[in-house]
C-alpha positions in Angstrom: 80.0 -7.3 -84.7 81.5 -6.8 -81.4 84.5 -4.8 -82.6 81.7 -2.4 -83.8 79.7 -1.8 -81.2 82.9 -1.2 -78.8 83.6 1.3 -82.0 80.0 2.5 -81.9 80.5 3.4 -78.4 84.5 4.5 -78.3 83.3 7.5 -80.5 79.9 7.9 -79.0 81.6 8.5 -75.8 84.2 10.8 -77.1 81.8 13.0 -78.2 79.4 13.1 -75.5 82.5 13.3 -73.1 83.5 16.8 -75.2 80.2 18.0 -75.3 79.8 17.6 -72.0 83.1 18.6 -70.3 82.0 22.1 -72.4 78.7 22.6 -70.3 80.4 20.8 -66.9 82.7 23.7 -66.7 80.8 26.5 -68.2 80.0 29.7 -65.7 77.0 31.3 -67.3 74.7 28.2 -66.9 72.9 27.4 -63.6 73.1 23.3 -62.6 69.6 23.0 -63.9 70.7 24.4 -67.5 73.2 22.1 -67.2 71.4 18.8 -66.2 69.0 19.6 -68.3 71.4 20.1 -71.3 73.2 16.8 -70.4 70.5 14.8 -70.3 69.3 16.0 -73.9 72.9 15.3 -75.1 72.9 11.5 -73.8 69.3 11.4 -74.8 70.4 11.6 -78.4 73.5 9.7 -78.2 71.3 6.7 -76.8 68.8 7.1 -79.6 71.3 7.6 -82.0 73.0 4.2 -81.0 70.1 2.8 -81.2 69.1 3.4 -84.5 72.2 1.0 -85.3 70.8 -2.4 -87.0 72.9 -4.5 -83.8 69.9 -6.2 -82.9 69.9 -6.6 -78.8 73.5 -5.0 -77.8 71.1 -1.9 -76.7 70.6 -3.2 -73.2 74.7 -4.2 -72.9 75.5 -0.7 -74.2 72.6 2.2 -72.9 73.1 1.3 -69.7 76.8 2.1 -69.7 76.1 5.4 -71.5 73.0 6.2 -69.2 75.5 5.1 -65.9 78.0 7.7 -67.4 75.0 10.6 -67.8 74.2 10.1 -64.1 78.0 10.4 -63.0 78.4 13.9 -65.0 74.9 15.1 -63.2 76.0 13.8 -59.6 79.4 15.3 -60.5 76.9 18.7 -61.0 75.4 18.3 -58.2 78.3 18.0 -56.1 77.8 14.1 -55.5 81.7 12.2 -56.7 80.7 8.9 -57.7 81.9 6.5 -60.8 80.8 5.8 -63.7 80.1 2.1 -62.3 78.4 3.0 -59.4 76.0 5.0 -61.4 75.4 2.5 -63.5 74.2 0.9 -61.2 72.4 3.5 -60.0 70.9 3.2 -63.1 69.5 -0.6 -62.6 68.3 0.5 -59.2 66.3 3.3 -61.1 64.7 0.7 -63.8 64.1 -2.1 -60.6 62.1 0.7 -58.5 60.0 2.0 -62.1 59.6 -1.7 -62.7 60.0 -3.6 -65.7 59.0 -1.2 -68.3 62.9 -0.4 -69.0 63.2 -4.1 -69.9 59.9 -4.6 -71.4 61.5 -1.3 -73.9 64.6 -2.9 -74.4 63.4 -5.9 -75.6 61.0 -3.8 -77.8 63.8 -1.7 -79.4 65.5 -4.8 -80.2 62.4 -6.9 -81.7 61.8 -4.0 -84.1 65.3 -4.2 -85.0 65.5 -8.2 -85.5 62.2 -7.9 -87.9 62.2 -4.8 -89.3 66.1 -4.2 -89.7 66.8 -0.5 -90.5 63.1 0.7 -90.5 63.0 -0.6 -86.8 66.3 1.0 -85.7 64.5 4.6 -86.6 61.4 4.0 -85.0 63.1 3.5 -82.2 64.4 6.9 -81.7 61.4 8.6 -79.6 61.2 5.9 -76.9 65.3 5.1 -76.1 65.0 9.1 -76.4 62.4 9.1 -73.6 64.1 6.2 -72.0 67.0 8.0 -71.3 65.6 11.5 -70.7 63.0 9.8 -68.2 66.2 7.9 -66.5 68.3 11.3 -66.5 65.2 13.1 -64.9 64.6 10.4 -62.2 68.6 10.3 -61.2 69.1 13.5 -60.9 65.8 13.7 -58.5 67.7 11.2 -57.1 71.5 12.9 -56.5 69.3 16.0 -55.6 67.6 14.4 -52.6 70.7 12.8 -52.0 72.4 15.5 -51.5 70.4 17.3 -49.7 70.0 13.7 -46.9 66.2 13.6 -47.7 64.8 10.6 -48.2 63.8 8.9 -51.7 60.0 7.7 -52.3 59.6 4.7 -54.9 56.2 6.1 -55.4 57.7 9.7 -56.6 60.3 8.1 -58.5 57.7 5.9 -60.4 55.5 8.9 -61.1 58.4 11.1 -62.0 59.6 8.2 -64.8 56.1 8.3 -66.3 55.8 11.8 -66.6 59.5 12.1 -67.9 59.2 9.6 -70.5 56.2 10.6 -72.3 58.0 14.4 -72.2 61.0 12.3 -73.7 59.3 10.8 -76.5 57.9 14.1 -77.8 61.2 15.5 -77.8 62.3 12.7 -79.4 59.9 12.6 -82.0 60.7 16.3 -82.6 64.5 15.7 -82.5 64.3 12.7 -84.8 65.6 13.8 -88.1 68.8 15.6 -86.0 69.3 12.4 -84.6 69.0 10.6 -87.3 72.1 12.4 -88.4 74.0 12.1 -85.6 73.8 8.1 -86.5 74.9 8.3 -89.5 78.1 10.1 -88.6 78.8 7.7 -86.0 79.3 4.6 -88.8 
């Protein structure tokens, strides 16, 4: 099982990292077209990797792929940082929104321990908005940042409510595409 999800997650990356490298160094987008199409892109791989029947290994494996969205949008906004550090980054995010990341995770993995398959689909609108919502908040985050303003918690929590319910109704709406995108990642 391990060797599958470090599969699951080789090609995953590979692809996002093409897809992405594309908008990165297009010319006729502005940074928000950008961010914004980045974080749809990693959106779907998340929910896409999620709809694998590896009940738990979400938690060890979004968070990488999440840390790795947030290095290509500070890399946007002119912020260099690794892939590690916005990972972590990433847990700083889900500590200040409070548990609700975790309280998902261990959702998305329930559904996929007692209602194998089934589960992994339904799961598709909220790692979707999971991820969106994260994307959104970090790149509030790399934008204040660069700027040297200073970061609310409060803005950042209300920002990841409103950004999550958006990402579930893209989700929902994206669902059969992503779907897809699963299946060609077996």
């Amino acid at each position: 099982m391990k060797d599958k999800v470090k599969k699951l997650i080789k090609k995953s990356k590979k692809k996002a990292k093409k897809e992405i490298l594309e908008i990165e160094n297009r010319e006729d987008l502005s940074e928000e077209e950008k961010i914004t199409q980045i974080i749809k892109i990693f959106s779907a791989t998340c929910a896409a990797f999620a709809v694998q029947p590896i009940p738990f290994a979400d938690i060890f494996v979004l968070t990488p792929i999440q840390g790795y969205m947030g290095s290509r949008i500070a890399a946007i906004r002119g912020i260099n940082i690794k892939e590690e550090k916005a990972s972590e980054i990433v847990k700083e995010i889900a500590g200040v929104v409070g548990l609700g990341v975790l309280a998902q995770q261990i959702a998305i993995g329930a559904y996929k321990t007692f209602i194998p398959f089934l589960g992994a689909i339904t799961t598709i609108p909220m790692v979707y908005g999971l991820t969106y919502a994260i994307g959104k908040v970090m790149d509030f985050y790399f934008e204040k940042k660069s700027k040297g303003e200073k970061i609310q918690a409060e803005t950042m929590k209300n920002l990841y409510k409103k950004y999550i319910e958006e990402g579930k109704k893209i989700g929902k709406k994206e669902k059969k595409k992503i779907k897809n995108e699963a299946e060609s990642l077996k």
